[in-house]
C-alpha positions in Angstrom: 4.7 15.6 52.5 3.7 14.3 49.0 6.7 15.8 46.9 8.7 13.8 44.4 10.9 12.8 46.6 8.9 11.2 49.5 8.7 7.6 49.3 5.8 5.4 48.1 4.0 2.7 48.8 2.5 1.8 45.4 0.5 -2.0 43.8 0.3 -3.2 40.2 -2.7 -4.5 39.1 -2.2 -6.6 36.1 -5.2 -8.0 33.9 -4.2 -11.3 32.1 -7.4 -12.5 31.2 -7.4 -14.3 28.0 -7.6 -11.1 25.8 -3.9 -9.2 27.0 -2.4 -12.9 25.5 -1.0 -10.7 22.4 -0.1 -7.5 24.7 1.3 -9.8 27.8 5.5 -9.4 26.3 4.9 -5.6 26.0 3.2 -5.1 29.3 5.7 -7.2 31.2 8.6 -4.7 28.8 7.3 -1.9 30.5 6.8 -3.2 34.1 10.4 -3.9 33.9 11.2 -0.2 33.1 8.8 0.8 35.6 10.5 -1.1 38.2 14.3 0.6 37.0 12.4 4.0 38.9 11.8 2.0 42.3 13.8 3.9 45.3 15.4 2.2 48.3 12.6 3.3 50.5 10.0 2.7 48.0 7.6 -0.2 48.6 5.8 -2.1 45.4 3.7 -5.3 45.4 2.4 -6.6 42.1 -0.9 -8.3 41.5 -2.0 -10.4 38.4 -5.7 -11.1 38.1 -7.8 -12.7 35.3 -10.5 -14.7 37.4 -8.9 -14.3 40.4 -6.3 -12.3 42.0 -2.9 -13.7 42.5 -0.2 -11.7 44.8 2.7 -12.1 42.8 4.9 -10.4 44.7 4.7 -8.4 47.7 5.8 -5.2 48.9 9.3 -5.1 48.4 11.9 -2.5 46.9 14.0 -4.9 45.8 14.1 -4.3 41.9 15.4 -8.3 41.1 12.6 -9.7 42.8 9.6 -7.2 41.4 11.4 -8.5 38.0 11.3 -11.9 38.5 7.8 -11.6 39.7 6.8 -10.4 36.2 7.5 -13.6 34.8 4.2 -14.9 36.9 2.2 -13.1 34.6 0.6 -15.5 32.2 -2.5 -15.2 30.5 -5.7 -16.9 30.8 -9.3 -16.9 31.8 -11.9 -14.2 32.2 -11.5 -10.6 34.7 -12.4 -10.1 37.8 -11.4 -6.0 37.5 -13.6 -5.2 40.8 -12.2 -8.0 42.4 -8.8 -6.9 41.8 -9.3 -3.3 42.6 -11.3 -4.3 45.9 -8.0 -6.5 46.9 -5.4 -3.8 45.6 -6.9 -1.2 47.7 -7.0 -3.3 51.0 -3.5 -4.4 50.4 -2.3 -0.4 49.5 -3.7 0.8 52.7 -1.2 -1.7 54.7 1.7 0.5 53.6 3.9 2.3 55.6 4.1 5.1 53.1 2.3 8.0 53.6 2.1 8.6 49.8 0.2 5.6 48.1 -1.1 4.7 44.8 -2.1 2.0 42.5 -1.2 1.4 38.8 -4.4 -0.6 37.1 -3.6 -2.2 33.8 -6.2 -3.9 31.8 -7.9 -4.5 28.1 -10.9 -5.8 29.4 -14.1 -5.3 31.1 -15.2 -7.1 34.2 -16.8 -10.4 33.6 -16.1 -12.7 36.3 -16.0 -10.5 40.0 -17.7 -11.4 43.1 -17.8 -7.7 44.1 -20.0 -5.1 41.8 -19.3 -1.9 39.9 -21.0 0.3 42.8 -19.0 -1.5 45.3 -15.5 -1.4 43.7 -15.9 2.6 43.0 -17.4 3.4 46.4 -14.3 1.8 47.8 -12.1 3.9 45.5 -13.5 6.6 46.5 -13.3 6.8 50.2 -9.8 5.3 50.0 -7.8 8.5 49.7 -5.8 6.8 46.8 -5.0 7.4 43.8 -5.7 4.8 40.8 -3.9 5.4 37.7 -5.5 3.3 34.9 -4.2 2.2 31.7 -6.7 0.8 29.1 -5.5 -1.2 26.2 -7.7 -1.9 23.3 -9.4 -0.7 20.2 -12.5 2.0 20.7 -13.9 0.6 17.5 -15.0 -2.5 18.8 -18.2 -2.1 21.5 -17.3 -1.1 24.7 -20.3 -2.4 26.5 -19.7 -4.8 29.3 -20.5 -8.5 28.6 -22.5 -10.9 30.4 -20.5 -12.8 33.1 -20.2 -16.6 32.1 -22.1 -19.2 33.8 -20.5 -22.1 36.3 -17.5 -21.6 38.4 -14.1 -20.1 37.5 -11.8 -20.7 34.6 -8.5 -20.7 34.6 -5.5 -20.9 32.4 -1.8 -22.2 33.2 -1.0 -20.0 36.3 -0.8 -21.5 39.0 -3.8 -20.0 41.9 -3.5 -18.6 45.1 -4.4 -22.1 46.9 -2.0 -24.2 44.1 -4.6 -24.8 42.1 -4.2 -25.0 38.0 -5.7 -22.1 36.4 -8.3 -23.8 33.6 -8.3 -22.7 30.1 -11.9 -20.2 29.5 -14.4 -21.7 27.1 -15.5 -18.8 25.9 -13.3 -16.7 23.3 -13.5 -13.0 24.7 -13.8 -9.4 22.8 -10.1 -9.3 21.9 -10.5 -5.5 21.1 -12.6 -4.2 23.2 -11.9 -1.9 26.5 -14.0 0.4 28.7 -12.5 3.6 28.3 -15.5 5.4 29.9 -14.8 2.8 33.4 -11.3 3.3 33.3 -11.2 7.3 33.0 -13.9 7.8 35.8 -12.5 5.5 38.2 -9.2 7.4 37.8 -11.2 10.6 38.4 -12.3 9.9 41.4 -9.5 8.9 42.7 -7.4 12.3 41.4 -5.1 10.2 39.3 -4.9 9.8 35.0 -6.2 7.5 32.6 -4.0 6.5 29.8 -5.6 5.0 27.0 -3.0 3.3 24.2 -5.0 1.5 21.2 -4.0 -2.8 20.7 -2.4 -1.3 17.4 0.1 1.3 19.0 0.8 -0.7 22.1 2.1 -4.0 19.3 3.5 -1.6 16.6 6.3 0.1 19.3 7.3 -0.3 23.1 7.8 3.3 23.4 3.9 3.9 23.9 3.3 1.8 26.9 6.6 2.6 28.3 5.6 6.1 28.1 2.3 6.2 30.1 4.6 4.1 33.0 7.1 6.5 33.2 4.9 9.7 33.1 3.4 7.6 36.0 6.7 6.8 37.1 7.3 10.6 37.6 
């Protein structure tokens, strides 16, 4: 039974890599919504990820600590979108939901993952869940996928899975740019939607974001 009603066992993934620093308060905004929609027998982790991926909160339906979670979410760094994905579907699939999903959110494209394109989408798709992306950005800048940076990982303020400081990026990323063309297809093969809200409408108004949440949401 996948009706409205049945409960779900659904996982944020949250990019805050260096480039969501301007869209980080309007995000969080509409995580907070989001979370108003959680049922009693609902389940909901959140995930934030720039380099790595931090559990920020795990499955719970308690709507006080999903919010207080969202306050983790700092940004910093570069993204590890495969990485994240990879993690989010492992840690769906140990649900006890029946119905499950995940809710990617991101600007970027993937610079810093361990795991590759083919491998992220070939877990997607034999996963049996759906993966509802929403890209933030602007399509005039390019969309192509930058090189990944040389050395080891860079972090920002966060604190890491291990208690580790999160150390500031040296590089200054495509503020604008987003992978539409990544985003829609991985939702595609899951069954789910893509939203895509341009940097401009997402920091003009909090209706926008909040709207591809709740249609999400319902």
């Amino acid at each position: 039974n996948t009706g409205q009603q049945e409960p779900v066992s659904l996982g944020f993934l949250v990019d805050m890599s260096e480039s969501m620093h301007g869209k980080r308060r309007r995000a969080v905004h509409a995580l907070r919504k989001f979370v108003l929609d959680i049922k009693p027998r609902d389940e909901v982790f959140l995930v934030g990820f720039n380099h790595q991926v931090q559990l920020l909160q795990d499955f719970t339906d308690s709507r006080t600590l999903l919010t207080q979670a969202t306050a983790g979410l700092r940004t910093a760094g570069n993204t590890a979108l495969y990485d994240a994905l990879l993690d989010g579907l492992q840690r769906v699939q140990t649900g006890q939901r029946q119905k499950r999903a995940l809710v990617l959110i991101s600007d970027g494209m993937d610079t810093a993952s361990r795991a590759s394109r083919e491998e992220a989408f070939r877990a997607a798709r034999s996963a049996n869940i759906l993966v509802y992306t929403i890209g933030l950005g602007d399509l005039s800048q390019h969309t192509r996928r930058p090189s990944r940076p040389m050395g080891g990982s860079m972090w920002g303020s966060m604190m890491g899975p291990m208690g580790g400081p999160f150390i500031p990026s040296h590089g200054r990323p495509n503020l604008g740019a987003v992978d539409v063309r990544l985003l829609q297809t991985l939702s595609d093969v899951t069954g789910a939607r893509h939203f895509f809200l341009s940097t401009r409408d997402v920091l003009s108004s909090q209706d926008v974001l909040e709207y591809a949440t709740q249609t999400i949401a319902h």
